[in-house]
Structure formats: structure tokens, C-alpha cells
One Martini backbone bead per residue (centre of mass of N, CA, C, O) as a GRO file, in nm:
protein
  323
    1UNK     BB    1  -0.967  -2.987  -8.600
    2UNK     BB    2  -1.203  -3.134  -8.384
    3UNK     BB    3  -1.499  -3.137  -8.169
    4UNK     BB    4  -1.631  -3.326  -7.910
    5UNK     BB    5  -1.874  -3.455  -7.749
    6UNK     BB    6  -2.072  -3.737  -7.637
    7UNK     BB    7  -2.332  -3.732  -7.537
    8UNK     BB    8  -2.585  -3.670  -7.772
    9UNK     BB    9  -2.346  -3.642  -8.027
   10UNK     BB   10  -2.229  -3.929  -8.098
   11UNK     BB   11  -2.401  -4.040  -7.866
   12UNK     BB   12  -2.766  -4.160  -7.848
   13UNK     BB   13  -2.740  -4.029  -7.519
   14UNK     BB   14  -2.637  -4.183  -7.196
   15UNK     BB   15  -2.354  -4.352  -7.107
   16UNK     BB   16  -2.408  -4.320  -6.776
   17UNK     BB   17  -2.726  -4.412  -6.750
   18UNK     BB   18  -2.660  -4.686  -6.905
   19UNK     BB   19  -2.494  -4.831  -6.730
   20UNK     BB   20  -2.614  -4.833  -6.491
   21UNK     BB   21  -2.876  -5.000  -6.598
   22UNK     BB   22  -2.720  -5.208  -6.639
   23UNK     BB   23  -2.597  -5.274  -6.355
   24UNK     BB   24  -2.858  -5.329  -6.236
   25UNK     BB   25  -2.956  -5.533  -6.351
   26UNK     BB   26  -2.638  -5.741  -6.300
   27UNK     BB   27  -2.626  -5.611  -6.006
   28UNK     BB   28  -2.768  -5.565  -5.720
   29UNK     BB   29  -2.578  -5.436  -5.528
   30UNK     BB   30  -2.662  -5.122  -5.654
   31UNK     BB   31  -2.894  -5.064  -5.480
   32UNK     BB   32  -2.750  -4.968  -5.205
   33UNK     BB   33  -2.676  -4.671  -5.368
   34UNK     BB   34  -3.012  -4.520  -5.408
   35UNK     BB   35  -3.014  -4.351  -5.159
   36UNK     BB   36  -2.751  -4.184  -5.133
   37UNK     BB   37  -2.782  -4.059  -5.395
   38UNK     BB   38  -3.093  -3.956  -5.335
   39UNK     BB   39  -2.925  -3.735  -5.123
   40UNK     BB   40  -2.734  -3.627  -5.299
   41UNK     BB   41  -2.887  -3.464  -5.505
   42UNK     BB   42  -3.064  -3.279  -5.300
   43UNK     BB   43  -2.771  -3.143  -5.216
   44UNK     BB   44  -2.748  -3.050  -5.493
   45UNK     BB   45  -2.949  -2.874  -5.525
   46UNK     BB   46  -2.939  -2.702  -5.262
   47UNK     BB   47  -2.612  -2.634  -5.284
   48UNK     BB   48  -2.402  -2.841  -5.119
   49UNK     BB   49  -2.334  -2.981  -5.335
   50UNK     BB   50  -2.100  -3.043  -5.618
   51UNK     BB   51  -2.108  -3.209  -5.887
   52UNK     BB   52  -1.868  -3.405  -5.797
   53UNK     BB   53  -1.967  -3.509  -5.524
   54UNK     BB   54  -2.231  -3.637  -5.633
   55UNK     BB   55  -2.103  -3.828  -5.806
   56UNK     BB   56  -1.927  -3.978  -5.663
   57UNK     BB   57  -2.166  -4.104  -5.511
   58UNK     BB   58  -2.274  -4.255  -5.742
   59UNK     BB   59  -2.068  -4.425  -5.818
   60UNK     BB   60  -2.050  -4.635  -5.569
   61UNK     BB   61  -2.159  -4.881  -5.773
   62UNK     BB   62  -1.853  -4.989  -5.838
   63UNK     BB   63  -1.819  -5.185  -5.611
   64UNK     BB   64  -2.048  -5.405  -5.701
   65UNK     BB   65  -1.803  -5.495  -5.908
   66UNK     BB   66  -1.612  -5.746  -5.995
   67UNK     BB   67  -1.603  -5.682  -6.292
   68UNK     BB   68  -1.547  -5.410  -6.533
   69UNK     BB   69  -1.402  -5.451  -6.795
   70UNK     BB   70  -1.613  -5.671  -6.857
   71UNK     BB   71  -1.874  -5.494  -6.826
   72UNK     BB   72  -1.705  -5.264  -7.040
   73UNK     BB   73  -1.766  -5.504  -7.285
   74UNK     BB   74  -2.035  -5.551  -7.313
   75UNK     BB   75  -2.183  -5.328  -7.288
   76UNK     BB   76  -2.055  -5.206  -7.598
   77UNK     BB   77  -2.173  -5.443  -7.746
   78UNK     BB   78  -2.470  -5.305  -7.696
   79UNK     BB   79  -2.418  -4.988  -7.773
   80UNK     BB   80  -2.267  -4.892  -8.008
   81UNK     BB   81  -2.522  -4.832  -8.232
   82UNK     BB   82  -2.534  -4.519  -8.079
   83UNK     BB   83  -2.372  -4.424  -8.318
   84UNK     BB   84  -2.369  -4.174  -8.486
   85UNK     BB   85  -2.371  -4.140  -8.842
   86UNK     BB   86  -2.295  -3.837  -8.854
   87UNK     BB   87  -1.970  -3.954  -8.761
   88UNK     BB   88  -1.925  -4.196  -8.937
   89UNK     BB   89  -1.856  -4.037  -9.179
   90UNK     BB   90  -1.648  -3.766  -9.014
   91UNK     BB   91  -1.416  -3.882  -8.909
   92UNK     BB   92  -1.113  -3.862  -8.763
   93UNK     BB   93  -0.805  -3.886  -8.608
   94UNK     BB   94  -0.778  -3.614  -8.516
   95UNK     BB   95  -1.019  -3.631  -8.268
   96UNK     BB   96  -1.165  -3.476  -8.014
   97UNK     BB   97  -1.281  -3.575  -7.693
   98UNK     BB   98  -1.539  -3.414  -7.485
   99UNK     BB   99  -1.600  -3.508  -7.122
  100UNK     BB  100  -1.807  -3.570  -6.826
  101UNK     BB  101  -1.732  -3.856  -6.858
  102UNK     BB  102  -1.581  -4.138  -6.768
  103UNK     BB  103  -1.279  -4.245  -6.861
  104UNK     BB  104  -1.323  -4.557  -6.874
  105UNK     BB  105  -1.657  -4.554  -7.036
  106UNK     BB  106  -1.510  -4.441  -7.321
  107UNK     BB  107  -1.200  -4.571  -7.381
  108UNK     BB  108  -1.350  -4.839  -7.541
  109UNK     BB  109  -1.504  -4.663  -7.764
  110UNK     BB  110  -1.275  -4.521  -7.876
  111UNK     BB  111  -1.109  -4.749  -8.017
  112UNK     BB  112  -1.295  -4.853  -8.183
  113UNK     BB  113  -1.308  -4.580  -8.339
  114UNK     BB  114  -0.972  -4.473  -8.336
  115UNK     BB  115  -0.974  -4.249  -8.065
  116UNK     BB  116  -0.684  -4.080  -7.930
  117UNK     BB  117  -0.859  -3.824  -7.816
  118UNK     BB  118  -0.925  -3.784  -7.442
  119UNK     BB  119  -1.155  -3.580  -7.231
  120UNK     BB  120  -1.231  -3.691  -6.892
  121UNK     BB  121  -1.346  -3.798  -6.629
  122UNK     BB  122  -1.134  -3.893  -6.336
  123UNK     BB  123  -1.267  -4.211  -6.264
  124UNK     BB  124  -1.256  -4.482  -6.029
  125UNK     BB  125  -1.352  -4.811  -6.150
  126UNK     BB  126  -1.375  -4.927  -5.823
  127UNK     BB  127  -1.452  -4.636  -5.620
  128UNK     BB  128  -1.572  -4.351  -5.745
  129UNK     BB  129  -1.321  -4.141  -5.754
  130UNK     BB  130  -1.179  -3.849  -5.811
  131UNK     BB  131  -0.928  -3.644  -6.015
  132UNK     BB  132  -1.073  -3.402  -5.989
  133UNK     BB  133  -1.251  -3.245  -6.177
  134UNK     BB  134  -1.517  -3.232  -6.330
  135UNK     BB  135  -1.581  -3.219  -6.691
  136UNK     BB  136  -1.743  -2.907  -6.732
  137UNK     BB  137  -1.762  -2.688  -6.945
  138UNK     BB  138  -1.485  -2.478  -6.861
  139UNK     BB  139  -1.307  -2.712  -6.775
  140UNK     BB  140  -1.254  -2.837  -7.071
  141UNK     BB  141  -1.075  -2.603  -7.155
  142UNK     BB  142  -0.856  -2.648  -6.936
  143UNK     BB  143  -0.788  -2.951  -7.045
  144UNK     BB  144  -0.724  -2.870  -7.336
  145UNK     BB  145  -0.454  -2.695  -7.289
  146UNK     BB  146  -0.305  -2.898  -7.069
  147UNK     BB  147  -0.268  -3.155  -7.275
  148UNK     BB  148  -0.244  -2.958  -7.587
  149UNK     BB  149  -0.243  -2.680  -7.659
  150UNK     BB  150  -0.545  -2.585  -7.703
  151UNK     BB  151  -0.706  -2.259  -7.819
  152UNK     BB  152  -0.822  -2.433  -8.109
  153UNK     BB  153  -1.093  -2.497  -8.376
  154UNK     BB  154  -1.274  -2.581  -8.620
  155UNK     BB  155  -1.473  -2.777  -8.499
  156UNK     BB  156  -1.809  -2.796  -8.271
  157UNK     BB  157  -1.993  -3.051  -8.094
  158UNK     BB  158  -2.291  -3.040  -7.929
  159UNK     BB  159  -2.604  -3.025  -7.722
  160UNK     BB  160  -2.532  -2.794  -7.558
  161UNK     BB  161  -2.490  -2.461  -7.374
  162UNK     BB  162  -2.267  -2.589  -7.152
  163UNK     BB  163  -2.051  -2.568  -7.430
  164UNK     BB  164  -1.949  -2.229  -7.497
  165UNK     BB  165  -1.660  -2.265  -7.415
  166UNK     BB  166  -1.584  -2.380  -7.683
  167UNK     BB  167  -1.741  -2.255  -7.916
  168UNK     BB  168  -1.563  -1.984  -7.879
  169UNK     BB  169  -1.254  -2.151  -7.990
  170UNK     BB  170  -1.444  -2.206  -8.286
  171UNK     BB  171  -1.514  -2.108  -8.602
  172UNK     BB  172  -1.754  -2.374  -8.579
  173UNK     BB  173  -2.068  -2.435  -8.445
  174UNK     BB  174  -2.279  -2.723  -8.324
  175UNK     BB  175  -2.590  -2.862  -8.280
  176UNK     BB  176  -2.700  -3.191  -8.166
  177UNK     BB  177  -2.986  -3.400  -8.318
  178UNK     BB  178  -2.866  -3.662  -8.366
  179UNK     BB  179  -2.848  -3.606  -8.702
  180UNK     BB  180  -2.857  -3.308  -8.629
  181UNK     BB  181  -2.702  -2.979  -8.794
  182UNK     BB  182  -2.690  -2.651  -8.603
  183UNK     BB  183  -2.616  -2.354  -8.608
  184UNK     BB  184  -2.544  -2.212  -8.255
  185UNK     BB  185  -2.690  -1.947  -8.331
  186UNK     BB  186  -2.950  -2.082  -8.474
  187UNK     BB  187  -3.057  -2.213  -8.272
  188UNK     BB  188  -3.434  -2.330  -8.121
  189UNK     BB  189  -3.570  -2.409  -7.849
  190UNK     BB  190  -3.790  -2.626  -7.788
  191UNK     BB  191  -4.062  -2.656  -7.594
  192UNK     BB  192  -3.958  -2.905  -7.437
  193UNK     BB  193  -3.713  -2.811  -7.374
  194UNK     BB  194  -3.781  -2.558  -7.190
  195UNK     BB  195  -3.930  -2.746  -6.995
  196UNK     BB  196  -3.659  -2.896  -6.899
  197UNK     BB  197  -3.488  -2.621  -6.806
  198UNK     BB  198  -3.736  -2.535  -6.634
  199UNK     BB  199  -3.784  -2.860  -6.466
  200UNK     BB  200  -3.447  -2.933  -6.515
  201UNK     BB  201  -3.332  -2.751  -6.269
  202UNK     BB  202  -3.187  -2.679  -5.976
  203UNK     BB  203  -3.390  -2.413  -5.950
  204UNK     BB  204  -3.601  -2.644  -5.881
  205UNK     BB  205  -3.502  -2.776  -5.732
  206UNK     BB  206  -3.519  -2.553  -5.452
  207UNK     BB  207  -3.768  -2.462  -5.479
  208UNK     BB  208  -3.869  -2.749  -5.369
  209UNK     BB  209  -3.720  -2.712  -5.114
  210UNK     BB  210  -3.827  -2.473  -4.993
  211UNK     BB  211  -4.131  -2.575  -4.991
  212UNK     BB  212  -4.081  -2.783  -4.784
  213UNK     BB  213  -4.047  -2.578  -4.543
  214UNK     BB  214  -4.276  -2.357  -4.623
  215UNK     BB  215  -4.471  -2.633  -4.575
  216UNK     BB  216  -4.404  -2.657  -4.258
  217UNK     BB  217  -4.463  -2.341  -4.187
  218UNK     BB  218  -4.786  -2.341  -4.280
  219UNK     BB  219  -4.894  -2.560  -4.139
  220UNK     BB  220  -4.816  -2.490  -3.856
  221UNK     BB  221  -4.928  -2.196  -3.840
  222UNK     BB  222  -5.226  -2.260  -3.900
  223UNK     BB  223  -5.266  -2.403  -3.671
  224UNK     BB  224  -5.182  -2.185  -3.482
  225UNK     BB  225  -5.426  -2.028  -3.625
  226UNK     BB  226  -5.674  -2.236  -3.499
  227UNK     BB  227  -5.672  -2.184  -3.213
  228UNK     BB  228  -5.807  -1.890  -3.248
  229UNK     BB  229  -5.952  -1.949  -3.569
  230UNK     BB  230  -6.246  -2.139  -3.608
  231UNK     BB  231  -6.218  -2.112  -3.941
  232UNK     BB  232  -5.973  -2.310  -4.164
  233UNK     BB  233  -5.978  -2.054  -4.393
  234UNK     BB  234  -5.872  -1.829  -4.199
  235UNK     BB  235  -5.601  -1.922  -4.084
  236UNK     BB  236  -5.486  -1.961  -4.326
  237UNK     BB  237  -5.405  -1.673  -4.442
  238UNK     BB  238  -5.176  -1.635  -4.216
  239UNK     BB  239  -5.049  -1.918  -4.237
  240UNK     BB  240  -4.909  -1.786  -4.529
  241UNK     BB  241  -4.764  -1.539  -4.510
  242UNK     BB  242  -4.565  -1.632  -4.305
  243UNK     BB  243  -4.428  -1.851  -4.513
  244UNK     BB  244  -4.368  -1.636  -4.727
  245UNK     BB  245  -4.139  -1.446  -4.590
  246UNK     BB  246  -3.954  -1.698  -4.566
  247UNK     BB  247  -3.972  -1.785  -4.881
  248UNK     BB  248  -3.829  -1.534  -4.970
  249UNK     BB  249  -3.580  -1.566  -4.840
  250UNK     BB  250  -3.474  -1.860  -4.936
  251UNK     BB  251  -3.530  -1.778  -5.280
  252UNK     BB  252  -3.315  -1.524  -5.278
  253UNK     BB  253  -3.033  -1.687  -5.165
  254UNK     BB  254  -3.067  -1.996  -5.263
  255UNK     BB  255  -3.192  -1.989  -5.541
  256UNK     BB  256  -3.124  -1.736  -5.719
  257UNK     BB  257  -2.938  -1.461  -5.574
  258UNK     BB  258  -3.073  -1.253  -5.440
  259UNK     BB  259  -3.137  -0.927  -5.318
  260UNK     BB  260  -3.308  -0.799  -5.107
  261UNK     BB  261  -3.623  -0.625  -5.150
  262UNK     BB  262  -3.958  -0.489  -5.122
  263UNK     BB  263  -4.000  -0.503  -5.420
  264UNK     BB  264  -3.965  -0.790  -5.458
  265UNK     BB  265  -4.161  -0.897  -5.252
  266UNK     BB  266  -4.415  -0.778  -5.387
  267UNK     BB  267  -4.367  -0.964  -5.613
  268UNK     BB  268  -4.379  -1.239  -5.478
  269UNK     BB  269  -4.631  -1.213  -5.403
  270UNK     BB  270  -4.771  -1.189  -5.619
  271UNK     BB  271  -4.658  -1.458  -5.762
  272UNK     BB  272  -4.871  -1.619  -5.499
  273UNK     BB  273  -5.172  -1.560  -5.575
  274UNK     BB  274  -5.229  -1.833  -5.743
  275UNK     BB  275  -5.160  -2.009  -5.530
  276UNK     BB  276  -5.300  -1.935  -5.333
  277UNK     BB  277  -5.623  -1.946  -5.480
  278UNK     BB  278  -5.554  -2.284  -5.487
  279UNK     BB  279  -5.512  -2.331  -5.188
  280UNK     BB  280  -5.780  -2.236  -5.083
  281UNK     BB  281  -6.005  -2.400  -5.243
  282UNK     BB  282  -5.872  -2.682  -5.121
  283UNK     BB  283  -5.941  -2.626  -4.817
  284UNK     BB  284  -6.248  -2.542  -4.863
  285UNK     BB  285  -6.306  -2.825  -5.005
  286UNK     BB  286  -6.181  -3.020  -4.800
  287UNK     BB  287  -6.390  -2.947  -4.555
  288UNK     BB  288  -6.649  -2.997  -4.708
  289UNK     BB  289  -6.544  -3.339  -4.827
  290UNK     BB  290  -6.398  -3.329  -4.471
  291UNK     BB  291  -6.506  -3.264  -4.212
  292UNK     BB  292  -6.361  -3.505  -3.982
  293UNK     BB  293  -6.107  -3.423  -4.123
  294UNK     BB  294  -5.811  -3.290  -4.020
  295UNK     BB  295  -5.677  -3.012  -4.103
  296UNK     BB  296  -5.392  -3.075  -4.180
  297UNK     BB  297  -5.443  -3.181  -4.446
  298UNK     BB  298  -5.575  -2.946  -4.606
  299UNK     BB  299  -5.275  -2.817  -4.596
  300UNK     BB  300  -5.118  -3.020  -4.754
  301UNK     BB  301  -5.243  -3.041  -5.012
  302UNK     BB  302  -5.234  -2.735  -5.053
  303UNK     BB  303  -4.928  -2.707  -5.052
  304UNK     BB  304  -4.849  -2.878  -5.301
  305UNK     BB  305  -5.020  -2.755  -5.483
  306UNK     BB  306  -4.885  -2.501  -5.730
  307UNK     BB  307  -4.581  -2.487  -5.799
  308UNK     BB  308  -4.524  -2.468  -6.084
  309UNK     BB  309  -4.664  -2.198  -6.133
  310UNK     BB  310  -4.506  -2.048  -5.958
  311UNK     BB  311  -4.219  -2.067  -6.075
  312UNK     BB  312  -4.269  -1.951  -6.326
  313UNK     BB  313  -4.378  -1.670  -6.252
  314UNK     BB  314  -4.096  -1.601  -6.075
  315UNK     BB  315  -3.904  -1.655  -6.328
  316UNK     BB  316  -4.086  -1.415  -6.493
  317UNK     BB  317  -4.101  -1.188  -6.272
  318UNK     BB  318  -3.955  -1.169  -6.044
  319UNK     BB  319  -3.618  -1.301  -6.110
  320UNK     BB  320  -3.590  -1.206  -6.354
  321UNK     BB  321  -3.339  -1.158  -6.636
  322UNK     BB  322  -3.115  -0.977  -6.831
  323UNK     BB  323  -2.980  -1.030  -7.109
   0.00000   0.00000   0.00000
């Protein structure tokens, strides 16, 4: 008995991001949940809200879908295509599918494979409510012993190595790239994906969240000291120290989630030397090539540039972790 994730392991893409773009296409009033969605990711890079919260908010474009059934049979006619082929040599009636896509949105696609054994996300297709925990992860193997009593199996195969307690349970897993299957242990990710795994996850969301907080602590602060610091680049410099105080409180509990230390902190400043000589450089260059423009405008222009090379960084230097 073997075991699959769904999206990007059988399934050649995401197929609940085409789905949605699918019904964006086809339905306009999906767009009304465009903005509560993007203020729901927010909240959950932020740590505020839960995987499962969040996608909740998300799904709540099914609301505005007058037939779901119907749309999720023309979806699948023309998505169908992206079932990739070295599954369809290797298919088996006994395998199972373990996905944290909504059950309603696989489980046509399942039938068509003749895949009987379906383990996902249980979310309502009417109005995007959750019926238990995302399917992701470790719950994953919670839902596979539950409904199966089944604690191992011959083979695992995912795009991810956040389905690594699957993997644990499998003789042998494979990571799979397209039609490319890599033995678990022996996978070794590309400069690409290092780079998506590094600014597209929570803890750079959290890190721009800390950031935009501490770039208007950083604004203020010189602005207030610009009162008292005749020239606009001297200024700058303590009204950056003061904000970095603040932005490693925020960025050792609630981003990285270290406990405080002067050493920690030393090396945070640190870490925000290359960030600081490239944000003075801007403020004393915007000085000089507008003159007669608020000051204000040279600190936000500066604080914006330099944040990736700063995160870099922090993540491998302040808050590295041993493996």
C-alpha cells in the first residue's frame, strides 16, 4: 500500500490556487474576498491567526459560487491534463491520498482515478467552514491511523519535507519534482527553491510585520530628533538605534522566538550594520537630490530598502539554529 500528497506530487501545480483562479475567472463577485483574505494572511504571517483560520477566510469565495458541483466538474475537465504520468503508470487501487486540500475538490478527481481512499481537508463547499484541523503535517499521520488504523506503509511520496512524519512511517519516500522521484534522505534543494523556503515563509512574513512597525518607530524617532539635530543624517543615527532596540524585542519573541539576551542583542545589531550603512546612504543621497522635500519622505525611502539582506542575516548569524 503506498501513500501520495496531492498538489505537486500527482498533481502538477496547486489545484486549490487554480481553482480559485479558475472561479475569479468565472465568477466576479469572488473578488469581495480579496481583501479580507489579504488581511487574513497578514494576521496569520503575524502568528495571529492559525493555518486553518486563515484558510477558512480564504475559502469564503465559495459563498459567491451559485453551483459548486457544476464548477467543480468543468474545473476538473480542464485540469485533469496535470495529473502527472509517472503516477498514472504506478497507480494501485489500494493507494491513498493524503492532502491538505478541501475534500470536496479532490474528491472528484479521486473517482475519476479510481482512488478510493481519500484523506483531506474537511471544508464545507457551500460556505468554507472548517469540520476539525487542516490536514497538514502531522496531523496527517493522526487522520491516517484514524480512519484507517493503518501506522506504515510501503511507499511515501510529497513535494515537501513538511510531510516528513509520513515519511517516517513509509520502508521508503521519495520527493518528487514533476515526474523526478529523489530517495528522501538523498533530495537536495535547488538555489530556487533555498530562496522560496527563505522569504516565502511565516518568519519573513513576521519579519516584514516587526519591520513596518519598527520603520515607524524609526521615522518618528528621527523626525523627533530632528528637532532638537540640526542636520538630517545625524539625526538619522539615533532614531535608527532607538528603533532597533524596540525591533529586537519584537523580532526575538514573536519572529525567530529566542529568549532575550545582551549577547543576542549585540549580535542583532550586528546583523543590521549592512541594513544601517545602506539606509544612511539613502537618507544623505535623498538630501542631497531634494533638497527642499520633508525629511520625512528620506527616513520611509530608507527604511524600506535593505530588508532581504538584513533577514539573511539575522537568519544566519543572530538567530541561526544548530541543526
Amino acid at each position: 500500500m503506498n501513500i501520495y500528497d496531492f498538489d505537486k506530487t500527482i498533481y502538477d501545480g496547486d489545484s486549490t490556487a487554480a481553482f480559485i483562479a479558475y472561479c475569479a475567472k468565472r465568477y466576479k463577485k469572488t473578488f469581495l474576498t480579496l481583501l479580507p483574505t489579504a488581511w487574513a494572511f497578514l494576521l496569520y504571517g503575524a502568528g495571529i491567526y492559525t493555518k486553518t483560520q486563515f484558510k477558512e477566510k480564504m475559502y469564503r469565495f465559495l459563498r459567491y459560487i451559485p453551483d459548486i458541483d457544476t464548477a467543480l466538474a468543468d474545473f476538473w475537465d480542464t485540469h485533469e491534463c496535470n495529473i502527472l504520468d509517472y503516477y498514472k503508470k504506478q497507480i494501485q487501487p489500494d493507494d491513498i491520498i493524503i492532502s491538505a486540500s478541501p475534500e470536496f475538490l479532490l474528491e472528484p478527481m479521486c473517482k475519476r482515478l479510481g482512488i478510493k481512499h481519500l484523506i483531506a481537508s474537511k471544508v464545507d463547499k457551500h460556505t468554507g467552514k472548517y469540520d476539525g484541523e487542516n490536514c497538514w503535517g502531522a496531523e496527517k499521520v493522526t487522520r491516517l491511523y484514524d480512519k484507517y488504523q493503518i501506522d506504515a506503509c510501503d511507499s511515501f511520496y510529497s513535494d515537501s519535507f513538511s510531510d516528513t512524519p509520513l515519511a517516517e512511517i513509509a520502508k521508503e519516500a521519495f520527493i518528487v519534482r514533476k515526474n523526478v522521484l529523489t530517495p528522501w534522505n538523498e533530495y537536495q534543494p535547488s538555489k530556487s527553491e533555498k530562496f522560496r523556503k527563505m522569504f516565502f515563509s511565516k518568519e519573513f512574513i513576521k519579519f516584514v510585520f516587526v519591520g513596518v512597525a519598527s520603520t515607524l518607530f524609526n521615522v518618528v524617532f528621527s523626525a523627533i530628533y530632528r528637532i532638537f539635530i540640526p542636520d538630517t543624517t545625524l539625526a538619522f543615527l539615533p532614531g535608527y538605534i532607538t528603533a532597533n532596540v524596540f525591533s529586537y524585542l519584537l523580532n526575538s519573541l514573536m519572529t525567530f522566538k529566542e529568549r532575550l539576551s545582551f549577547i543576542k542583542y549585540i549580535k542583532y545589531f550586528i546583523s543590521y550594520i549592512p541594513n544601517f550603512i545602506i539606509q544612511t546612504i539613502i537618507v544623505f543621497a535623498y538630501a542631497k537630490l531634494f533638497p527642499t522635500s520633508p525629511d520625512i519622505w528620506a527616513y520611509i525611502a530608507a527604511a524600506i530598502i535593505g530588508v532581504p539582506v538584513t533577514f539573511v542575516i539575522m537568519k544566519m548569524f543572530t538567530f541561526a539554529r544548530k541543526k
